[in-house]
Each structure stands twice: as C-alpha cells, then as structure tokens.
TIPABA-939077 format. One line per field, with one value per residue: residue number from 0; residue in three letters; x, y, z negated of N, C-alpha, C, CB in turn. Coordinates in Angstrom, 1 decimal. Each point is the difference from the previous one (the first is absolute). Glycine has a CB too. Layout:
N
nr = (NUM | ...);
rest = (ala | ...);
n.px = (X | ...);
n.py = (Y | ...);
n.pz = (Z | ...);
ca.px = (X | ...);
ca.py = (Y | ...);
ca.pz = (Z | ...);
c.px = (X | ...);
c.py = (Y | ...);
c.pz = (Z | ...);
cb.px = (X | ...);
cb.py = (Y | ...);
cb.pz = (Z | ...);
This chain:
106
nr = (0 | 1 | 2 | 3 | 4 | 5 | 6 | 7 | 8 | 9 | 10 | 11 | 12 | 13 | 14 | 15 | 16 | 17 | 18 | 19 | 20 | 21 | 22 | 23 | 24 | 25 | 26 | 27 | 28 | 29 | 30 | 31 | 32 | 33 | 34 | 35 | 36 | 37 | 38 | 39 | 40 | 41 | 42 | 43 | 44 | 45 | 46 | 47 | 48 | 49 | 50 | 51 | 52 | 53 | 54 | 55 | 56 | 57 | 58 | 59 | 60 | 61 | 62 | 63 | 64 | 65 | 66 | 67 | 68 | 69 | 70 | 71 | 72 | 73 | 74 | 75 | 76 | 77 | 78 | 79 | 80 | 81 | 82 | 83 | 84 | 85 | 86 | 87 | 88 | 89 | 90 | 91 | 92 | 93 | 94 | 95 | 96 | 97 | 98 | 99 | 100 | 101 | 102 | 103 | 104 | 105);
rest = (unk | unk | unk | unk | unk | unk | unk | unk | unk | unk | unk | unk | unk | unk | unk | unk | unk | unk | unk | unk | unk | unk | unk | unk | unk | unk | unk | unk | unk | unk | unk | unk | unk | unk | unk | unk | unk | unk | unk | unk | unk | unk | unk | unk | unk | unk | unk | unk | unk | unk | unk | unk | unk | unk | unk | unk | unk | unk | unk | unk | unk | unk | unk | unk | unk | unk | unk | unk | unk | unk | unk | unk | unk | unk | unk | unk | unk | unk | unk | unk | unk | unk | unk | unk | unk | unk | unk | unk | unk | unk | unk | unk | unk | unk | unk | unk | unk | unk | unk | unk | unk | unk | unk | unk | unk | unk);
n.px = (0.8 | 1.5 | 2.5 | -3.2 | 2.4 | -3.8 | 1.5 | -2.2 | -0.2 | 2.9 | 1.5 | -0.8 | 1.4 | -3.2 | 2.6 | -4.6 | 1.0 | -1.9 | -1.1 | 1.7 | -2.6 | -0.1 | -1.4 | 3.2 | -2.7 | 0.6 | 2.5 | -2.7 | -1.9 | 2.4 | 1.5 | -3.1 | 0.5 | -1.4 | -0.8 | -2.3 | -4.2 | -1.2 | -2.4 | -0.4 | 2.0 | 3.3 | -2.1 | 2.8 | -2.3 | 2.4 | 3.3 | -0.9 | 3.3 | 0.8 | 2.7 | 2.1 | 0.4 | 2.6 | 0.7 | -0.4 | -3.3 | -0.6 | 1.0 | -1.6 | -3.1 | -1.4 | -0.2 | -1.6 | -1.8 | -0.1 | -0.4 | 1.8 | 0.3 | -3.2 | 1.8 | 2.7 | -1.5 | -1.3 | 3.2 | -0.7 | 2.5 | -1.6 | 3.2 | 0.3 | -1.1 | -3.1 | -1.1 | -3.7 | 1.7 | -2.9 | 2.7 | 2.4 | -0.8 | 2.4 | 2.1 | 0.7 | 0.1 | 0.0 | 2.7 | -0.1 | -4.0 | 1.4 | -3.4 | -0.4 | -2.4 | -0.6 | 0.9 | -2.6 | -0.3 | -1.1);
n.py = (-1.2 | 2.1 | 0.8 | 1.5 | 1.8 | 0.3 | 1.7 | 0.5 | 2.8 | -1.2 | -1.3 | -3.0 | -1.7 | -1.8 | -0.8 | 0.0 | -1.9 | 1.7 | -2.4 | 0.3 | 1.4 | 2.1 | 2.4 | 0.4 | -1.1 | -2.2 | 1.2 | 2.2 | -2.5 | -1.3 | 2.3 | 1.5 | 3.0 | 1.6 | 0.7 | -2.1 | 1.6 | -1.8 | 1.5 | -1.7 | -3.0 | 2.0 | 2.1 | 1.7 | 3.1 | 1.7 | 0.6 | -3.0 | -0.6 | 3.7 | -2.5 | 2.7 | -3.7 | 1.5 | 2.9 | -2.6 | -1.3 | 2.0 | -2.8 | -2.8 | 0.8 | -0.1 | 3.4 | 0.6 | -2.2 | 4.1 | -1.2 | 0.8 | 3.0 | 0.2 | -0.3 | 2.2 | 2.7 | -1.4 | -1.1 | 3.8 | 1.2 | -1.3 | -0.1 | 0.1 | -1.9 | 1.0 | -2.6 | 0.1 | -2.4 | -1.3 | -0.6 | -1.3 | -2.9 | -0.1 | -1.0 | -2.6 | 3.3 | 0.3 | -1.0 | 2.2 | 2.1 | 2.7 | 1.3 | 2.8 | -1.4 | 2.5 | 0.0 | -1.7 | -1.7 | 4.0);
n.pz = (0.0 | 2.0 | -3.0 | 0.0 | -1.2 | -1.6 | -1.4 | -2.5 | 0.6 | -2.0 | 3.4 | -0.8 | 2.5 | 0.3 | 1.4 | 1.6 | 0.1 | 2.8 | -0.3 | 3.0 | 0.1 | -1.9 | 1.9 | -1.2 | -1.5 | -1.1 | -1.5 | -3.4 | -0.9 | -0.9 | -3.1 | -2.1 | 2.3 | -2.4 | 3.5 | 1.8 | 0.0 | 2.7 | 0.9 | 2.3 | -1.5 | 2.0 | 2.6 | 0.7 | -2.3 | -1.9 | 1.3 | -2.8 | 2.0 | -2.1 | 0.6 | -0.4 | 2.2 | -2.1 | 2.3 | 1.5 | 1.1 | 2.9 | 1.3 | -1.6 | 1.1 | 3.4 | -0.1 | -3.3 | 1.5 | 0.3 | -3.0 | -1.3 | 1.2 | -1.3 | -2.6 | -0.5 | 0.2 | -2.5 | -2.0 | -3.0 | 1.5 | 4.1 | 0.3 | 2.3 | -1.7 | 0.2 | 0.7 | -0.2 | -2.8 | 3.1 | 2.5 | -0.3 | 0.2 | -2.8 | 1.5 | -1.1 | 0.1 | -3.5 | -0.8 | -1.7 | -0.8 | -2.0 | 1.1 | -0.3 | -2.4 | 0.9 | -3.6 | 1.2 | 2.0 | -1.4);
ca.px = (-0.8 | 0.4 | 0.3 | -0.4 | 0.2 | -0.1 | 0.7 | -1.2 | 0.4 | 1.3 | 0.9 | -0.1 | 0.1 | -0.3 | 0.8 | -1.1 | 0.3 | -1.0 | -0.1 | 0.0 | -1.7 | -0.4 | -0.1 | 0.9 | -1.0 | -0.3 | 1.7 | 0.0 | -1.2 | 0.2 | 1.1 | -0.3 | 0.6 | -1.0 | 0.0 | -0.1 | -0.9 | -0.8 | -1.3 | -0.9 | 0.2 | 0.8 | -0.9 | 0.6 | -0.9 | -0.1 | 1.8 | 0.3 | 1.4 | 1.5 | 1.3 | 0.9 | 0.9 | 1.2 | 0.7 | 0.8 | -0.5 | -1.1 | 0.2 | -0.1 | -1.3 | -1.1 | -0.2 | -2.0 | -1.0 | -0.9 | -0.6 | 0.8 | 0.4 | -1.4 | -0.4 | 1.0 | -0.1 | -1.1 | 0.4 | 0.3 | 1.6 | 0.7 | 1.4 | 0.5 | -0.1 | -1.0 | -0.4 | -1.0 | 1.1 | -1.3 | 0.9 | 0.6 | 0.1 | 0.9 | 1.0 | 1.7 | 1.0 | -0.3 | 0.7 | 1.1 | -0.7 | -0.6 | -1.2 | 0.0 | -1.4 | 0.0 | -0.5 | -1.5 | -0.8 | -1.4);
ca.py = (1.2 | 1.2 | 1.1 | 1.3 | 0.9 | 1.4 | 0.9 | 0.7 | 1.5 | 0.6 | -0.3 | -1.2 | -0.8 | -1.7 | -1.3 | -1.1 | -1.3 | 0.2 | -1.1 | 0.7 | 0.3 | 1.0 | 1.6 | 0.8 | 0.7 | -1.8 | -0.8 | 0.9 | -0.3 | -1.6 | -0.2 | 0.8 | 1.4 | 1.2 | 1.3 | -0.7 | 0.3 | -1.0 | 0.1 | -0.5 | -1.1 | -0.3 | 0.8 | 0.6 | 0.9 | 0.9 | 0.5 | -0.3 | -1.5 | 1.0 | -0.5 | 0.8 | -1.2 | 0.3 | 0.7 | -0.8 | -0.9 | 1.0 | -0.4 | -1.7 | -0.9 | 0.5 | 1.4 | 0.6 | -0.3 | 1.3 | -0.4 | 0.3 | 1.4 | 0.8 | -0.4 | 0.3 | 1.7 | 0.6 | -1.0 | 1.0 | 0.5 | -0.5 | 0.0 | -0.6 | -2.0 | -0.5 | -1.0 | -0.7 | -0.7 | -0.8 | -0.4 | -0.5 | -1.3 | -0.5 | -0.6 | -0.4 | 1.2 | 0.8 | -0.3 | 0.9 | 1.0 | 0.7 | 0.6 | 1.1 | 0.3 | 2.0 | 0.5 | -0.3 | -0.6 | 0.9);
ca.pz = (0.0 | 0.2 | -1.3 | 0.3 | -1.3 | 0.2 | -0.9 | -0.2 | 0.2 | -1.1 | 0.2 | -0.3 | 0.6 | -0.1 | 1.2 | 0.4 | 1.2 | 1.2 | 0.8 | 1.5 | 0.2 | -1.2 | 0.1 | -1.1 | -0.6 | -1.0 | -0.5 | -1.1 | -0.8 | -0.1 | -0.8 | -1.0 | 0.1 | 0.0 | 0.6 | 1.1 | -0.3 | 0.2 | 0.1 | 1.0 | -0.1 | 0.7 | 1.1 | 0.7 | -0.2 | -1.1 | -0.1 | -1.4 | 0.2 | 0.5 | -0.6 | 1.3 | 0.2 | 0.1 | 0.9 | 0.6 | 0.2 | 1.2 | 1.2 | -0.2 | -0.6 | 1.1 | 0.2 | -0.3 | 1.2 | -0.3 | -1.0 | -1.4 | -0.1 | -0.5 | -1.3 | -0.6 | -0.4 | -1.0 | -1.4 | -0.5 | 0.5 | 0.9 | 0.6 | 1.5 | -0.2 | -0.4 | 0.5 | -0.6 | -0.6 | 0.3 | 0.7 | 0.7 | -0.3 | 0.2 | 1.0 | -0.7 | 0.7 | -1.6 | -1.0 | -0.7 | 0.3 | -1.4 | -0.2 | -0.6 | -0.2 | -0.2 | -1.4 | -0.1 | 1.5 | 0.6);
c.px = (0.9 | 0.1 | -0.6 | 0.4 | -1.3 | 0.3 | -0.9 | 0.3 | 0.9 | 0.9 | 0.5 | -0.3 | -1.0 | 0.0 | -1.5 | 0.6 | -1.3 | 0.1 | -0.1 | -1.5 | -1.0 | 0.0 | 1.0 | -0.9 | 0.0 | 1.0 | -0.1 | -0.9 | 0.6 | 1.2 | -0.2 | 0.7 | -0.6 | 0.3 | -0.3 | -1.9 | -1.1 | -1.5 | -0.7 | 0.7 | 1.3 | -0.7 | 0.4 | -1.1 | 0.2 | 1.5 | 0.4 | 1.4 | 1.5 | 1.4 | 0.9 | 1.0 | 1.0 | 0.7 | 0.1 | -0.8 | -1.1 | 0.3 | 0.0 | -1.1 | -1.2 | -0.9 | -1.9 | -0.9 | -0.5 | -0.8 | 0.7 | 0.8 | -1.5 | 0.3 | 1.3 | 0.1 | -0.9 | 0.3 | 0.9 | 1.5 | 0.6 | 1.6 | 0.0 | -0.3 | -0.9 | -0.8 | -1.5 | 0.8 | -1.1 | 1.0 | 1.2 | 0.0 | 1.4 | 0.8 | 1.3 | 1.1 | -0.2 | 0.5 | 0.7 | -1.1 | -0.2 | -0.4 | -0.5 | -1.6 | -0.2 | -0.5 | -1.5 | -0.1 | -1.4 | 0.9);
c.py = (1.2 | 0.6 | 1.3 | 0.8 | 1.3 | 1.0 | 0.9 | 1.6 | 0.6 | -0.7 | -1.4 | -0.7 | -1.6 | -0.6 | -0.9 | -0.8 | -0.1 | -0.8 | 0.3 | -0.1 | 0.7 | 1.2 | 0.0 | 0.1 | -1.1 | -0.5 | 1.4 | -0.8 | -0.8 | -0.2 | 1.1 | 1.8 | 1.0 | 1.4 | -0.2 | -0.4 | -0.7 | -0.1 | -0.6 | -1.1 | 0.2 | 0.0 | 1.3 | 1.9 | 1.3 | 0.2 | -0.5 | -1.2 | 1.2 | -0.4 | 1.0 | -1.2 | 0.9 | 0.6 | -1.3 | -1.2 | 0.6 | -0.7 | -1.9 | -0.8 | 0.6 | 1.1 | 0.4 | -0.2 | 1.5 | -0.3 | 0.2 | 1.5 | 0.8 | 0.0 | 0.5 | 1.6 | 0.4 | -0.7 | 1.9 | 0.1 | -1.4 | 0.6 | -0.5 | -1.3 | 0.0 | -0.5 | -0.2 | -1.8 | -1.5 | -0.3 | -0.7 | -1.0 | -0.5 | -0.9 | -0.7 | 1.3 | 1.1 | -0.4 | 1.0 | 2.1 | 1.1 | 1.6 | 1.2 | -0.3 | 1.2 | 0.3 | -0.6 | 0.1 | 0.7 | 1.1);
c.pz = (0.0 | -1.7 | 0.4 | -1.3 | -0.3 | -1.4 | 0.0 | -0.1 | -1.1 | 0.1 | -0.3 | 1.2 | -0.5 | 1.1 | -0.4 | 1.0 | 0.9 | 0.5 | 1.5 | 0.6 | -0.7 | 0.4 | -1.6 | -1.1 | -1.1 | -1.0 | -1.6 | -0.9 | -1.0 | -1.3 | -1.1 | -0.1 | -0.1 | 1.6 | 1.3 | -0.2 | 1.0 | 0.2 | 0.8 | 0.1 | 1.7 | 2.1 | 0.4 | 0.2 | -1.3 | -0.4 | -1.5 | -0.1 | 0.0 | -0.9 | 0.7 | 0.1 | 0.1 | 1.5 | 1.2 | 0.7 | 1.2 | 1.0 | 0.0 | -0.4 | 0.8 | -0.6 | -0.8 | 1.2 | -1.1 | -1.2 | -0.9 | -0.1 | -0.7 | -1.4 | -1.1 | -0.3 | -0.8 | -1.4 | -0.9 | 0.1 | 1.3 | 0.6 | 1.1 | -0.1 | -0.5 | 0.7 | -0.9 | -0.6 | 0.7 | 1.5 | 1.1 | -0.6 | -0.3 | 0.7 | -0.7 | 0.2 | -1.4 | -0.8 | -0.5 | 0.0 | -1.6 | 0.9 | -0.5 | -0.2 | -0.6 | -1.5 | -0.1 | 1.0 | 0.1 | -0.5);
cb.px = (-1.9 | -1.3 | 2.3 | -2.1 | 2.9 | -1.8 | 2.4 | -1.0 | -2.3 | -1.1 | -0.1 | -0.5 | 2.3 | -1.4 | 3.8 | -2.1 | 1.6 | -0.1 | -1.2 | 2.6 | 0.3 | 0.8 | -3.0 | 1.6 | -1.4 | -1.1 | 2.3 | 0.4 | -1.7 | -0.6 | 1.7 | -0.4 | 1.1 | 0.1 | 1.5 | 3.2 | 1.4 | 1.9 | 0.5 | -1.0 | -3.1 | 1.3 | -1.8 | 1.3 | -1.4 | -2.4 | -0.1 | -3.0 | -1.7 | -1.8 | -0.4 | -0.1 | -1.2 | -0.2 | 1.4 | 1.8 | 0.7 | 0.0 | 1.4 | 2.0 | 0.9 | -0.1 | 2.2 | 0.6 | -0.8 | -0.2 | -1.2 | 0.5 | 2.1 | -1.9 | -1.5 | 0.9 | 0.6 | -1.9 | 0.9 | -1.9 | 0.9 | -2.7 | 1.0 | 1.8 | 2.0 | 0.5 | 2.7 | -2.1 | 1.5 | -2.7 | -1.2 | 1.0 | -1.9 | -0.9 | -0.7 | -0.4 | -0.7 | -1.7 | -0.2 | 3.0 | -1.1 | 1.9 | 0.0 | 2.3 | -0.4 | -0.9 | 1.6 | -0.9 | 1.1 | -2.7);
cb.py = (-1.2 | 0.2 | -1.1 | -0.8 | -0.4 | -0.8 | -0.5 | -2.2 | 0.3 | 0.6 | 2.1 | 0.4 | 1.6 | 0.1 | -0.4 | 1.4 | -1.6 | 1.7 | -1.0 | -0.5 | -1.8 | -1.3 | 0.8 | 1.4 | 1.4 | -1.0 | -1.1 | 2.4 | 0.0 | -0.6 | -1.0 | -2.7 | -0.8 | -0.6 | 0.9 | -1.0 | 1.9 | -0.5 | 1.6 | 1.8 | -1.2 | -1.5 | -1.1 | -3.1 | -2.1 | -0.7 | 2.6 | 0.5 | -2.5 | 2.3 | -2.6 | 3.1 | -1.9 | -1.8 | 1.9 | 0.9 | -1.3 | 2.5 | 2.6 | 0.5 | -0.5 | -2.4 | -0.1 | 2.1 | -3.5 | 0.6 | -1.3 | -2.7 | -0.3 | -0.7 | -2.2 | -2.1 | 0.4 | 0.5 | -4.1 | -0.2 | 1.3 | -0.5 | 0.0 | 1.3 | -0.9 | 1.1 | -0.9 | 1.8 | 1.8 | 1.4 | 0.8 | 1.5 | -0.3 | 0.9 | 1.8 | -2.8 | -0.3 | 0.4 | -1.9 | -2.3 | -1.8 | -1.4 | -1.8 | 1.6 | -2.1 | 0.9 | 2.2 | 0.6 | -2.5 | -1.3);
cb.pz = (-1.2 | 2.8 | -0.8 | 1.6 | 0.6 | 1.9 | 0.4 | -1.2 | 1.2 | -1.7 | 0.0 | -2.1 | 0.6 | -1.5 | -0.2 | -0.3 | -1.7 | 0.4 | -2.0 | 0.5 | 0.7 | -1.7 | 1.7 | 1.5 | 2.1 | 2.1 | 3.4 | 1.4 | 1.8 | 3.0 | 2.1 | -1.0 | 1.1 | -3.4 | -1.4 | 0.1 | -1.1 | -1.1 | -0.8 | 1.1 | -1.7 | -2.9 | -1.0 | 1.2 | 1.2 | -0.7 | 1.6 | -0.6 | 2.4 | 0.6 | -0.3 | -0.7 | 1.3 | -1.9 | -1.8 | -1.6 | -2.7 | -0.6 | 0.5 | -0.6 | -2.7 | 1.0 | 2.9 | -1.4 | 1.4 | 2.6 | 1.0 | -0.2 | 2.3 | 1.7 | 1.2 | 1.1 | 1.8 | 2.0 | 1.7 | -1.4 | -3.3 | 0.4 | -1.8 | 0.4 | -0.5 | -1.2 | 0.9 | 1.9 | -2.8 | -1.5 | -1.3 | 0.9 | 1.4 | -1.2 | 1.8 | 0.8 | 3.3 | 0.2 | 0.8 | 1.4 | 2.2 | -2.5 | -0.1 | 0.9 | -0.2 | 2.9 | 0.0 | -1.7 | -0.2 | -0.3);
C-alpha cells in the first residue's frame, strides 16, 4: 500500500497507508485524519475534502477536471495546489505523497 503523508494544520505529520484505488478523501476517513470533513461522501459537490498536494507532486498526479476546479474556487483559502481529496484515486505511483490540510473546510 501506497505511504501517504498528511499534514495537519500545526504541522504534525500522520505517515498512512492507502490502499490503491482509495480516493485520498476515503485513505484520510479510513486513518482518522481530522480536517478532512467530507460532507457529500466524496461527490465532488461541497469542497469540505479541500486539501493543498505538496509543490512537487503537481506534475505527478493527474490534473483537476472542470468540475473540481469549479468546487475548489469556492473551498475556503484556496491556492494554486489545491485539490479536492474526493478526487484523486490513489496509485502506486503515489507513494510517498504528502498532504496539507487547510485550518477549516468552512
């Protein structure tokens, strides 16, 4: 299983383990990561998954669809890296991936 890191908003690290095929969203739920909220189950309708993927990992993990960019501009302090966490399907190619979970998802 894929190592995901995320990292919470005081800078605390939790090393998971993601099963491949798991959305990011779900691999949070599944490892008990606050700040990862979730509301529409991963429907891609309410930004409450808003994550920021690490700089370096932008070019190593398939691109936002219009849909999600929509949803991402209305998640709270969005950024460049910021991702819906509902989203992306984990990969083996993801190993080692780390996460930013923003202060609040309202």
């Amino acid at each position: 299983m894929p190592k995901v890191y995320y990292i919470e908003p005081d800078g605390n690290v939790k090393e998971t383990d993601v099963k491949t095929g798991t959305t990011l969203m779900q691999g949070a739920i599944d490892n008990g990561i606050d700040g990862i909220v979730a509301e529409c189950g991963g429907a891609c309708v309410c930004a409450t998954c808003h994550c920021y993927i690490e700089e370096d990992w932008g070019g190593k993990i398939p691109a936002a669809n219009d849909m999600e960019m929509m949803m991402v501009e209305g998640a709270v302090s969005p950024k460049p890296n910021s991702r819906l966490s509902c989203q992306l399907v984990i990969t083996d190619d993801m190993d080692g991936l780390r996460v930013a979970i923003p202060e609040s998802q309202y």
